[in-house]
C-alpha positions, 0 to 999 in steps of 0.5 A, a space after each residue: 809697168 802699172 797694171 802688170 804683174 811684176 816679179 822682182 828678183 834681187 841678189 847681192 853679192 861679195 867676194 871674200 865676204 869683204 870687198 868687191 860687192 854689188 846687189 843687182 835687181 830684175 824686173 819680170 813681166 809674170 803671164 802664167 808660167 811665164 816670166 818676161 824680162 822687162 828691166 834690171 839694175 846693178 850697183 857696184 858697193 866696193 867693200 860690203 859684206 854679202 848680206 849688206 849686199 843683200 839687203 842693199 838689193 832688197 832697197 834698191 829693188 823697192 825704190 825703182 818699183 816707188 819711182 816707176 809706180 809698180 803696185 803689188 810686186 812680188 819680190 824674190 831672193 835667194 837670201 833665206 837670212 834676209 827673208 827670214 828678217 823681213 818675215 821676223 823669224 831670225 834666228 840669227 841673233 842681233 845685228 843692228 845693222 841688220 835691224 836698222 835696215 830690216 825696219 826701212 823694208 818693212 816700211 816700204 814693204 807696207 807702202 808697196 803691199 807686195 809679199 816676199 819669197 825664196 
């Protein structure tokens, strides 16, 4: 996948908001318009709220790009809480958990270079 331009899209998601969670990544191929689906990857988190999954998506989508040396891959969710966190707009209020993972986005997001988008 070196050299191309990759769009990953991760997503998480739990039932009830409390069990029965997974996240889950997609990698693309971006040529114009079109996208080619290349790879992707599910995680099962048993008890997790849907946020958590979120963000454990987010993470897991940045290792598999670390371990497989994408460069510059743009990354895109339907999460507009975790967008708004790893763009430091939230309005949601003070979650450390929250804060403890948005700080290890943004460090891979500064080893990657890659923007983030709804």
């Amino acid at each position: 996948m070196k050299g191309k331009e990759i769009v990953v899209y991760s997503d998480g998601v739990s039932f009830n908001n409390s069990r029965n969670a997974g996240s889950g990544v997609a990698f693309f191929e971006k040529n114009g318009a079109k996208e080619t689906y290349l790879c992707g990857a599910y995680q099962s988190l048993m008890k997790a709220s849907n946020n958590y999954a979120e963000y454990y998506a987010l993470i897991l989508a940045q290792a598999l790009c670390l371990i497989s040396g994408v460069k510059n891959p743009s990354f895109k969710t339907d999460s507009q809480i975790l967008a708004n966190q790893v763009h430091a707009n939230n309005s949601s209020g003070k979650n450390h958990i929250l804060f403890a993972l948005k700080e290890i986005i943004i460090k891979l997001f500064a080893r990657l270079g890659g923007p983030i988008q709804l």
